[in-house]
Backbone atoms as SQL, in Angstrom:
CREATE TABLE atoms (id INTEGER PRIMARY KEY, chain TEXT, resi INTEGER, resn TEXT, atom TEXT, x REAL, y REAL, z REAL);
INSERT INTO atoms VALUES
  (1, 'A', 1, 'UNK', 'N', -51.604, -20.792, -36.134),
  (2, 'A', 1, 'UNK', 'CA', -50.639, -21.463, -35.317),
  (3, 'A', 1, 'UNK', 'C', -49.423, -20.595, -35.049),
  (4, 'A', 2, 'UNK', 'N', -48.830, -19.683, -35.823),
  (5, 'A', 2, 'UNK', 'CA', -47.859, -18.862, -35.903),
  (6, 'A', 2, 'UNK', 'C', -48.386, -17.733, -34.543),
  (7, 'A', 3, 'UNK', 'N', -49.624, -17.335, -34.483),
  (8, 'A', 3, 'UNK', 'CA', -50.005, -16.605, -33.861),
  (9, 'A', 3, 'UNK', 'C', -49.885, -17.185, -32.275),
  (10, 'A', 4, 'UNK', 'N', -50.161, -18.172, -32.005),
  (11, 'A', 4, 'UNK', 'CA', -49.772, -19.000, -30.288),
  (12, 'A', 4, 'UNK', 'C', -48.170, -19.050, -30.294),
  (13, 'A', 5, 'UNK', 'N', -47.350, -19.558, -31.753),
  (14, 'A', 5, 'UNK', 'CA', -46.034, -19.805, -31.178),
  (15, 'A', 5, 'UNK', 'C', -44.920, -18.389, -30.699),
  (16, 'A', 6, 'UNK', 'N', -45.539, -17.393, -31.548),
  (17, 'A', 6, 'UNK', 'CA', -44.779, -15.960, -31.136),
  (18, 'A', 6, 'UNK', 'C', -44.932, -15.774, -29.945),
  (19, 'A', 7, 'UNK', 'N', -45.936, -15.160, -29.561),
  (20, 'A', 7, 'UNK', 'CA', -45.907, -14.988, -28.019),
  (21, 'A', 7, 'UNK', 'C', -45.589, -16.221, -26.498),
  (22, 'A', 8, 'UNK', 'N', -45.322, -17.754, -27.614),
  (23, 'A', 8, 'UNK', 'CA', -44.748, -18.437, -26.742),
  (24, 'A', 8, 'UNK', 'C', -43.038, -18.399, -26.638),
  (25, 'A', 9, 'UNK', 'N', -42.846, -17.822, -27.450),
  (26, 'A', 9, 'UNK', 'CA', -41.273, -17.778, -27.838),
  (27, 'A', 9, 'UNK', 'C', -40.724, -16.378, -27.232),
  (28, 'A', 10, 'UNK', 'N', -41.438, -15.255, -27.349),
  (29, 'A', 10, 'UNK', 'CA', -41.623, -14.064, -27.025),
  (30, 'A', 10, 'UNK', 'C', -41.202, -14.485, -25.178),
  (31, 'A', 11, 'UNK', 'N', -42.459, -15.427, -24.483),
  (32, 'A', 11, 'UNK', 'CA', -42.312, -15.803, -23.239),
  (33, 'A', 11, 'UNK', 'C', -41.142, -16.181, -22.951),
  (34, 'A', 12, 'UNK', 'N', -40.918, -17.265, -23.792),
  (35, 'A', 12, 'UNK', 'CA', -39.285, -17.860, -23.271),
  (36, 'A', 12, 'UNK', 'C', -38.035, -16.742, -23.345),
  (37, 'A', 13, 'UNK', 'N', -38.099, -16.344, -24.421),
  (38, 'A', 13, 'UNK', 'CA', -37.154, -15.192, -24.146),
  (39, 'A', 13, 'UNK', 'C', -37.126, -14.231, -23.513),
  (40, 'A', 14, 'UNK', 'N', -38.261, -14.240, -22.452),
  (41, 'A', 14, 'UNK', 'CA', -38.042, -12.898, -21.570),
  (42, 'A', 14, 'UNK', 'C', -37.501, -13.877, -20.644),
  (43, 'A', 15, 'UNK', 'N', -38.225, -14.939, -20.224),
  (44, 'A', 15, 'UNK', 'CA', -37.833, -15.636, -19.319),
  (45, 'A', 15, 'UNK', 'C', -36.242, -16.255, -18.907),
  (46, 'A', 16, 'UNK', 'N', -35.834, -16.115, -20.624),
  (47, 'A', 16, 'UNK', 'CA', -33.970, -16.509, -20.617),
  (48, 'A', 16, 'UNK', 'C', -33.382, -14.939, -20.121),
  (49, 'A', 17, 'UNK', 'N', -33.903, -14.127, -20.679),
  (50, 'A', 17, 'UNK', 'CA', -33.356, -12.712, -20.427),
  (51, 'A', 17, 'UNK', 'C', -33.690, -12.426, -18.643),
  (52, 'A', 18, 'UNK', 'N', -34.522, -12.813, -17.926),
  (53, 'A', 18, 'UNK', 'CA', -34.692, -12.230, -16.843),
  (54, 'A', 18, 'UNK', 'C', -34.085, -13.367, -15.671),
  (55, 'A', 19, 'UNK', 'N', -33.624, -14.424, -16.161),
  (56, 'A', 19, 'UNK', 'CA', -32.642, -15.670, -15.969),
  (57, 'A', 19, 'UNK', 'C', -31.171, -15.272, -15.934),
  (58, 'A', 20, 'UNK', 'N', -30.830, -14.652, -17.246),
  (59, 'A', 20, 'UNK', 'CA', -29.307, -14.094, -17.374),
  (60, 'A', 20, 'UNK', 'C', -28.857, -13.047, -16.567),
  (61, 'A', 21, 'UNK', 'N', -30.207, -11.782, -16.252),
  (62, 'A', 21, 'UNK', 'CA', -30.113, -10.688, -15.860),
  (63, 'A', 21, 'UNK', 'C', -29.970, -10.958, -14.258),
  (64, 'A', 22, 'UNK', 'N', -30.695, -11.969, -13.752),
  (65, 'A', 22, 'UNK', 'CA', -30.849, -13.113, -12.180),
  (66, 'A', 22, 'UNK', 'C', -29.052, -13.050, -11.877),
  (67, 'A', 23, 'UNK', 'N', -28.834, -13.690, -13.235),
  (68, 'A', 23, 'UNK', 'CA', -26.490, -14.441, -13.035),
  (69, 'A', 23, 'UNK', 'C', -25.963, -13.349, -12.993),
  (70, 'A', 24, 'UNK', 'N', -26.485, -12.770, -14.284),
  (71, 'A', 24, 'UNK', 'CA', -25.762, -11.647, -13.643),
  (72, 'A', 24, 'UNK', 'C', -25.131, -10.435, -12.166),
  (73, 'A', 25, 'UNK', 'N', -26.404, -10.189, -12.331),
  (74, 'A', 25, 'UNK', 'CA', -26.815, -9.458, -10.987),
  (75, 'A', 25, 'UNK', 'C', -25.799, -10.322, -9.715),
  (76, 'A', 26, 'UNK', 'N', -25.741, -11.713, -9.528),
  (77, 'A', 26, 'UNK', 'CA', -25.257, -12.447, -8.547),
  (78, 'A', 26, 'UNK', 'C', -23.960, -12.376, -8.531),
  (79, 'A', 27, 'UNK', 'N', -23.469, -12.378, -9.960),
  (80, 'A', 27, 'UNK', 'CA', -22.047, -12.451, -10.371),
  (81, 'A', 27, 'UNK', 'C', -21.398, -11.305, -9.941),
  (82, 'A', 28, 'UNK', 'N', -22.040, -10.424, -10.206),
  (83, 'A', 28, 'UNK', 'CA', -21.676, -8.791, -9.913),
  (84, 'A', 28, 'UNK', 'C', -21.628, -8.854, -8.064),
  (85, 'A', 29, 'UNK', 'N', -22.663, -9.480, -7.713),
  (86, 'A', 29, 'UNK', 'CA', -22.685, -9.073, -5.890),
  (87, 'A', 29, 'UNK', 'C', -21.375, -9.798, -5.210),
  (88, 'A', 30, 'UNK', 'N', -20.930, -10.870, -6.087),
  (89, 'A', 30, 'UNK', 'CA', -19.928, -11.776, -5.873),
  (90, 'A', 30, 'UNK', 'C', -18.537, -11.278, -5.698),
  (91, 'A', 31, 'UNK', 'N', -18.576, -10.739, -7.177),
  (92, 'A', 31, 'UNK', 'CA', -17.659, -9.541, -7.229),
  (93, 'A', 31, 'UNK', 'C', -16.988, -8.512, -6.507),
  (94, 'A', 32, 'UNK', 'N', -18.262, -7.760, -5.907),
  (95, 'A', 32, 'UNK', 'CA', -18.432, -6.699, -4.862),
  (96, 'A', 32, 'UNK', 'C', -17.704, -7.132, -3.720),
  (97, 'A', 33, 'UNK', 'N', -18.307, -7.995, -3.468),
  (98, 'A', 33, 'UNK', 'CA', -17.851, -8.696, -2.092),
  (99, 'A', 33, 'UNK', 'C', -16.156, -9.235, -2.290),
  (100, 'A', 34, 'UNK', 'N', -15.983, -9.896, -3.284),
  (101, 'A', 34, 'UNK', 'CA', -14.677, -10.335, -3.145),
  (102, 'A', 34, 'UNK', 'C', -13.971, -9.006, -3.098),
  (103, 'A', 35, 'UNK', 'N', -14.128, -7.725, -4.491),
  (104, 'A', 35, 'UNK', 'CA', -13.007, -6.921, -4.148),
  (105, 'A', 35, 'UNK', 'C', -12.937, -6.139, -2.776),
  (106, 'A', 36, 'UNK', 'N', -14.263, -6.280, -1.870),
  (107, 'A', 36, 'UNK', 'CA', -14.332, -5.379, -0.305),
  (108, 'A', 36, 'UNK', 'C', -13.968, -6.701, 0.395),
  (109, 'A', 37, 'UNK', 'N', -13.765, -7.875, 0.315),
  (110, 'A', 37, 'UNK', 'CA', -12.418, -8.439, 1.352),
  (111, 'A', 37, 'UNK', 'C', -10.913, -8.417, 0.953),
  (112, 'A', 38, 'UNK', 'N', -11.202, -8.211, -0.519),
  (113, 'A', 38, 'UNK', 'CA', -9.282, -7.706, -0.754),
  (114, 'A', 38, 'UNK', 'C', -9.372, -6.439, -0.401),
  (115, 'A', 39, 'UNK', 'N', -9.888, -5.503, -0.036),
  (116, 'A', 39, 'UNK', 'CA', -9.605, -4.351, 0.285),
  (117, 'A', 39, 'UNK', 'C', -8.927, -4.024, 1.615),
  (118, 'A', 40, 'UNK', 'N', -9.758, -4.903, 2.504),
  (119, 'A', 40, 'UNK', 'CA', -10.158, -5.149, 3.747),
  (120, 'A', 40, 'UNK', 'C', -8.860, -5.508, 4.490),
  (121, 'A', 41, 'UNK', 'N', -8.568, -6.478, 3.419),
  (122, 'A', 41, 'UNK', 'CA', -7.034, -7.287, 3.442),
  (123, 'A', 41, 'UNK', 'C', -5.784, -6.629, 3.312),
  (124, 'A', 42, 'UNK', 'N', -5.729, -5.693, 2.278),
  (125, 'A', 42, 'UNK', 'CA', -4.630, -4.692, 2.023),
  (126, 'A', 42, 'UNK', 'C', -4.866, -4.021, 3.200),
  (127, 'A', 43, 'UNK', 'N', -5.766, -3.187, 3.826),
  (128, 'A', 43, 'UNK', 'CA', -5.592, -2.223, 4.744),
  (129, 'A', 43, 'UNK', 'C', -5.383, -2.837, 5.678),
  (130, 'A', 44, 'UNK', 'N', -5.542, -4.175, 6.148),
  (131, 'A', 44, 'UNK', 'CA', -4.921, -4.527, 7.459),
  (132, 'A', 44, 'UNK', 'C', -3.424, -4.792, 6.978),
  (133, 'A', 45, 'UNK', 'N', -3.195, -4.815, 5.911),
  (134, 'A', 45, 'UNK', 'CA', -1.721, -5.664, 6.020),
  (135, 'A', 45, 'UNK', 'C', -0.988, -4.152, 5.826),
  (136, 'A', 46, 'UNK', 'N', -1.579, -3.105, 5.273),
  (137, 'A', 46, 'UNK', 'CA', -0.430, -1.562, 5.802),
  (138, 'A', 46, 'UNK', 'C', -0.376, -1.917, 6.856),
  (139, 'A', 47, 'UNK', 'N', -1.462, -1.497, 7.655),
  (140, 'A', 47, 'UNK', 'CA', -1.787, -0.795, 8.980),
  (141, 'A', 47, 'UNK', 'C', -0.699, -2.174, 9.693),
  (142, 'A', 48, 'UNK', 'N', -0.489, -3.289, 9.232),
  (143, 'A', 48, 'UNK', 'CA', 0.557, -4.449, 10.282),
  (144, 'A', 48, 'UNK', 'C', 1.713, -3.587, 9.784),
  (145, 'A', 49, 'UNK', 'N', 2.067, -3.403, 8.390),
  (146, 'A', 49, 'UNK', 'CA', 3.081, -3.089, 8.333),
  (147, 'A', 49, 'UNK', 'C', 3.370, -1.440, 8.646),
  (148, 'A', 50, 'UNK', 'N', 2.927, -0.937, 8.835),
  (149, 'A', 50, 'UNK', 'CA', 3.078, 0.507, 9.349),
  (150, 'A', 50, 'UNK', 'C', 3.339, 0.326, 10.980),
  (151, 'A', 51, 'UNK', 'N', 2.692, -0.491, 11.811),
  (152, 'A', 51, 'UNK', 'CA', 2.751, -0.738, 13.198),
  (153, 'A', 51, 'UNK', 'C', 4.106, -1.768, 13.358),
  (154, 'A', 52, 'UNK', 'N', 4.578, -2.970, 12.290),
  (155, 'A', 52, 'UNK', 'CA', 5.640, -3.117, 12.868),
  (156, 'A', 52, 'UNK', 'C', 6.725, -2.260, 12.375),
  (157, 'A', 53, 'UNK', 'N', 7.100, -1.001, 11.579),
  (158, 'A', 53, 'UNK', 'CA', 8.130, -0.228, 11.213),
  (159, 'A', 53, 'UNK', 'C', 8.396, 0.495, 12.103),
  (160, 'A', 54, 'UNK', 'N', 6.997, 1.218, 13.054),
  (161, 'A', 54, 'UNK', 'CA', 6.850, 1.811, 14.219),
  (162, 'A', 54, 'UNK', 'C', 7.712, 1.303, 14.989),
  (163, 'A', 55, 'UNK', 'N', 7.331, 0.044, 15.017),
  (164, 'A', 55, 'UNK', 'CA', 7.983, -0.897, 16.735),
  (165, 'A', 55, 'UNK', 'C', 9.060, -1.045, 16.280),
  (166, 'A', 56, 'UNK', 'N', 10.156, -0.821, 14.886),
  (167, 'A', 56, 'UNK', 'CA', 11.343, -0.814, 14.695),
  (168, 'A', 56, 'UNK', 'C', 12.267, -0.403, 14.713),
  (169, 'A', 57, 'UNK', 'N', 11.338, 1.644, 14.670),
  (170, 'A', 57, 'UNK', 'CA', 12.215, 2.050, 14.745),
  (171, 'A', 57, 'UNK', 'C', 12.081, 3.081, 16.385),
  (172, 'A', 58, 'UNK', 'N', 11.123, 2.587, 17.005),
  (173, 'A', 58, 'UNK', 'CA', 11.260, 2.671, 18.533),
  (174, 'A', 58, 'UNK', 'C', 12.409, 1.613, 18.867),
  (175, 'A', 59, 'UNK', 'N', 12.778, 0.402, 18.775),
  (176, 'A', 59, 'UNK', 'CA', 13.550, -0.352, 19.186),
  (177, 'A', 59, 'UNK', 'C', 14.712, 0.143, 18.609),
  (178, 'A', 60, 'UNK', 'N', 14.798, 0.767, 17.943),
  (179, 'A', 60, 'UNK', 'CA', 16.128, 1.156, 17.006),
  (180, 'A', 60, 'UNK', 'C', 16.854, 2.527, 18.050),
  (181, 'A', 61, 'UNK', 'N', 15.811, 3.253, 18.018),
  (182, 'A', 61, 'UNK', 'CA', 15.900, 4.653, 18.999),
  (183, 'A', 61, 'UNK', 'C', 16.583, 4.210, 20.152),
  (184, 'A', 62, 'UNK', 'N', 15.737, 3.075, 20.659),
  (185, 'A', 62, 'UNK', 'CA', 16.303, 2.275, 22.125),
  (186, 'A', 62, 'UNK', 'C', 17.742, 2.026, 21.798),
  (187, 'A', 63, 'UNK', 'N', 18.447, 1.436, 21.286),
  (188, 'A', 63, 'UNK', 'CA', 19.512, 0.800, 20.852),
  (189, 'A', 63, 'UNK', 'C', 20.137, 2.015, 21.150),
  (190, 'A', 64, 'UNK', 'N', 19.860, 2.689, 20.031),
  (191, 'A', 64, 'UNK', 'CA', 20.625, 4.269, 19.880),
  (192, 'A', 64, 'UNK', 'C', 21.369, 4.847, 21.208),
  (193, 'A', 65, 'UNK', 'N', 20.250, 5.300, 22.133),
  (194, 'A', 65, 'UNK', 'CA', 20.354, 5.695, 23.270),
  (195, 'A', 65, 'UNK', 'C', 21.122, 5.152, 24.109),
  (196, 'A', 66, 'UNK', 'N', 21.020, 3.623, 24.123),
  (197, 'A', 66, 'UNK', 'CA', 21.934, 2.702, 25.098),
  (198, 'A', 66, 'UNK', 'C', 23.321, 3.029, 24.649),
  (199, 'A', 67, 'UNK', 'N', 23.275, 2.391, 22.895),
  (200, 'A', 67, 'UNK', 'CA', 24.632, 2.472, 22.511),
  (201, 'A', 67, 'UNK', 'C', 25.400, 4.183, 22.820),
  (202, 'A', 68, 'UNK', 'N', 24.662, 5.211, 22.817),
  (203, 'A', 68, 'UNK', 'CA', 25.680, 6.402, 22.893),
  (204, 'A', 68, 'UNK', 'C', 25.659, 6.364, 24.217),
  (205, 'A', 69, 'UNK', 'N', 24.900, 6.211, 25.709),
  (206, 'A', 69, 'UNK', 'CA', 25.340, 6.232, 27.034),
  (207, 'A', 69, 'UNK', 'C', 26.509, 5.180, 27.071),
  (208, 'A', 70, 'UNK', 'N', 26.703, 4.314, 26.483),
  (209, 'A', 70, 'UNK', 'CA', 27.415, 3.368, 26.706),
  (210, 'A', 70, 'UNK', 'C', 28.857, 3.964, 26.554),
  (211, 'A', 71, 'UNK', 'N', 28.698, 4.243, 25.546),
  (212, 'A', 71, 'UNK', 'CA', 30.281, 5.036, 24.469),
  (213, 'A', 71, 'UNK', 'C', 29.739, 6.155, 24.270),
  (214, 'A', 72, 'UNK', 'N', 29.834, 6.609, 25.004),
  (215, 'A', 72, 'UNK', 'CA', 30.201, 8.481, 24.562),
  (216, 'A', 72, 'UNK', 'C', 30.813, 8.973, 24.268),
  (217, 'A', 73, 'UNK', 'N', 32.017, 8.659, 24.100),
  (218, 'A', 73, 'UNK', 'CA', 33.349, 9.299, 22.883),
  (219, 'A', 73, 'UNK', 'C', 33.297, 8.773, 22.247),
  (220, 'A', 74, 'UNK', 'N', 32.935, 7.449, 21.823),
  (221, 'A', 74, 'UNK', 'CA', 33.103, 6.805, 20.343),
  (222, 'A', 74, 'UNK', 'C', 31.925, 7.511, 19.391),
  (223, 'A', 75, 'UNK', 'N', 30.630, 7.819, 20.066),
  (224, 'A', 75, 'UNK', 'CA', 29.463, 8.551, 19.375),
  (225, 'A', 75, 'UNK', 'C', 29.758, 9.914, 18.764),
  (226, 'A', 76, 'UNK', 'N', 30.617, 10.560, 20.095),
  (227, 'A', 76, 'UNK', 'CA', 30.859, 12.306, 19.562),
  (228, 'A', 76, 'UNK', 'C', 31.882, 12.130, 18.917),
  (229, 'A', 77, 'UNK', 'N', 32.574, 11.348, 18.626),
  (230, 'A', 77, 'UNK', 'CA', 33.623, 11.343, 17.356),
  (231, 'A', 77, 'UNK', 'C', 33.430, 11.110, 16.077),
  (232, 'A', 78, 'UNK', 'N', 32.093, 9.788, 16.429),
  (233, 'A', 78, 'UNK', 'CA', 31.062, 9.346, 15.181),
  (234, 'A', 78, 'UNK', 'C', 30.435, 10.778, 14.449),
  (235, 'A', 79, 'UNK', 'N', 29.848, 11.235, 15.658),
  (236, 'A', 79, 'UNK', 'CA', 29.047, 12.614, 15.279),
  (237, 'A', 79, 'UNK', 'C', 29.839, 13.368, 14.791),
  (238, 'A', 80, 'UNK', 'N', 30.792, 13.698, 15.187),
  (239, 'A', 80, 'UNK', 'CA', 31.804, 15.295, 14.495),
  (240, 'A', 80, 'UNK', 'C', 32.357, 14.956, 13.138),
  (241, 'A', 81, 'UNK', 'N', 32.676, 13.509, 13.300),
  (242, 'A', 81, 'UNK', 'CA', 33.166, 12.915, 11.700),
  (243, 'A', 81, 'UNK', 'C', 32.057, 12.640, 10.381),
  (244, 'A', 82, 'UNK', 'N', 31.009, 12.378, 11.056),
  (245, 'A', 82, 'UNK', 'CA', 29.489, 12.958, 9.932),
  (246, 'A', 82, 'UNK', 'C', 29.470, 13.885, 9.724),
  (247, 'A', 83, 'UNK', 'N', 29.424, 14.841, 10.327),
  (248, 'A', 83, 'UNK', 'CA', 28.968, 16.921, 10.639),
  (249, 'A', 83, 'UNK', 'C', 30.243, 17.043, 9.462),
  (250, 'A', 84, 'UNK', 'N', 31.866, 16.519, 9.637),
  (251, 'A', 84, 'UNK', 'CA', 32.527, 17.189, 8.532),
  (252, 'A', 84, 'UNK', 'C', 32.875, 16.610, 7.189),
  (253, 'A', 85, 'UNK', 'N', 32.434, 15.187, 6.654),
  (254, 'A', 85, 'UNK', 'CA', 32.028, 14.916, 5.983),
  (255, 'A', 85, 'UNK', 'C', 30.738, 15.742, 5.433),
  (256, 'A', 86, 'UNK', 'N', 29.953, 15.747, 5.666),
  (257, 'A', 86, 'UNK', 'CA', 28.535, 16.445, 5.312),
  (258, 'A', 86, 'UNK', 'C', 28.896, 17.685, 4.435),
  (259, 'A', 87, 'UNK', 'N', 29.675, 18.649, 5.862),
  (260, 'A', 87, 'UNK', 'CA', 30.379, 20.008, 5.208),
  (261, 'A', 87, 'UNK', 'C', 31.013, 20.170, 4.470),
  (262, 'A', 88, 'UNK', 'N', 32.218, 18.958, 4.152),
  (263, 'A', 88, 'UNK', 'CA', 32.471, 18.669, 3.167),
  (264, 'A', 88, 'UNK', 'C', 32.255, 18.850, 1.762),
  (265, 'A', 89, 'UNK', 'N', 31.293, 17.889, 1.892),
  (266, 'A', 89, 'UNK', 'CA', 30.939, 17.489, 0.483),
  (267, 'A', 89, 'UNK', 'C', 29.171, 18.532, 0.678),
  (268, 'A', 90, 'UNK', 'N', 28.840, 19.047, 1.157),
  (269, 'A', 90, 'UNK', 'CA', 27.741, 20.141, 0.583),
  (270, 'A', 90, 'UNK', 'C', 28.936, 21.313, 0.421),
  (271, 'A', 91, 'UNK', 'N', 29.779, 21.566, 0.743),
  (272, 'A', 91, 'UNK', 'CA', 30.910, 22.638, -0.050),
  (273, 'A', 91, 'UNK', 'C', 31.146, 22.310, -1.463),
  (274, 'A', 92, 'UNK', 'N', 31.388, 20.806, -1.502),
  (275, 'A', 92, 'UNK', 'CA', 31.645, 20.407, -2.756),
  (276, 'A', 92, 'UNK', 'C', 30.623, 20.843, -3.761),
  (277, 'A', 93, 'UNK', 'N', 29.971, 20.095, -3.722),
  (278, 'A', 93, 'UNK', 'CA', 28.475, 20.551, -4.299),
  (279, 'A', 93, 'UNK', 'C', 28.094, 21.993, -4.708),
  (280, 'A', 94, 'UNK', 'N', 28.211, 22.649, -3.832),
  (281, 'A', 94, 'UNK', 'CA', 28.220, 24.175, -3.563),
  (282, 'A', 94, 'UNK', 'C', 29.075, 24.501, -4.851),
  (283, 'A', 95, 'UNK', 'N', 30.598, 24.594, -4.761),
  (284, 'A', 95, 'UNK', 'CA', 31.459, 24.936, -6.126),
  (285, 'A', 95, 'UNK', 'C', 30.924, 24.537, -7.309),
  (286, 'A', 96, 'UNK', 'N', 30.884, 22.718, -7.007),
  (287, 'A', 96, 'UNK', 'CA', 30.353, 22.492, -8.299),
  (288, 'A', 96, 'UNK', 'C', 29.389, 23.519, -9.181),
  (289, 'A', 97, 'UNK', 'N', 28.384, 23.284, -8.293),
  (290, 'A', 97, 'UNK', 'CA', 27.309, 24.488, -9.200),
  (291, 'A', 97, 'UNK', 'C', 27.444, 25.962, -9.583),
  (292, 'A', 98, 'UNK', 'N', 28.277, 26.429, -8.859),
  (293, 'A', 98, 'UNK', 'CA', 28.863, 27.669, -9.487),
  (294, 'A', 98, 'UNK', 'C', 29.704, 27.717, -10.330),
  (295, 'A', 99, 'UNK', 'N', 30.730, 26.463, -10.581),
  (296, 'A', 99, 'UNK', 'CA', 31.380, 26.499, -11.842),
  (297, 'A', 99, 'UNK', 'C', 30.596, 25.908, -12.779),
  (298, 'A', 100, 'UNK', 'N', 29.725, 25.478, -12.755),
  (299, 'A', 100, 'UNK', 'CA', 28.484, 25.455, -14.091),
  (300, 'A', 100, 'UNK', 'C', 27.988, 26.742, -15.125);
């Protein structure tokens, strides 16, 4: 009797094992798939956000342009007062590191 129940038990356990190995396998394809629509998802949401920074800072450029035709001495005064600030303080900088 021992001799029929082994190889019936033997059966069932391949049969649980090739059952688990079935979930598995599914679980895993499940997987797959979910992380290639989050993927899918991140790269559209750069690619939005890369295309609206684009369109921001084209609209920004626009602005730019209007605002200095508009005021053109208020810009080249803007401009010359950056340029000597800048020179400024990269002079500064400059000493600094040589008195180090």
């Amino acid at each position: 009797m021992t001799d029929i129940r082994i190889p019936e038990q033997l059966n069932h356990l391949a049969e649980s094992a090739q059952a688990g190995a079935h979930d598995a396998a599914h679980l895993l394809n499940r997987a797959a798939d979910h992380a290639g629509e989050i993927a899918q998802r991140s790269l559209d949401a750069v690619r939005d956000s890369g295309r609206h920074l684009r369109d921001r800072a084209h609209h920004a450029g626009a602005e730019t342009r209007t605002w200095v035709r508009d005021e053109p001495v208020k810009s080249l005064l803007i401009a010359a007062a950056t340029g000597a600030v800048l020179t400024l303080l990269i002079g500064l900088l400059g000493r600094s590191r040589r008195g180090d």
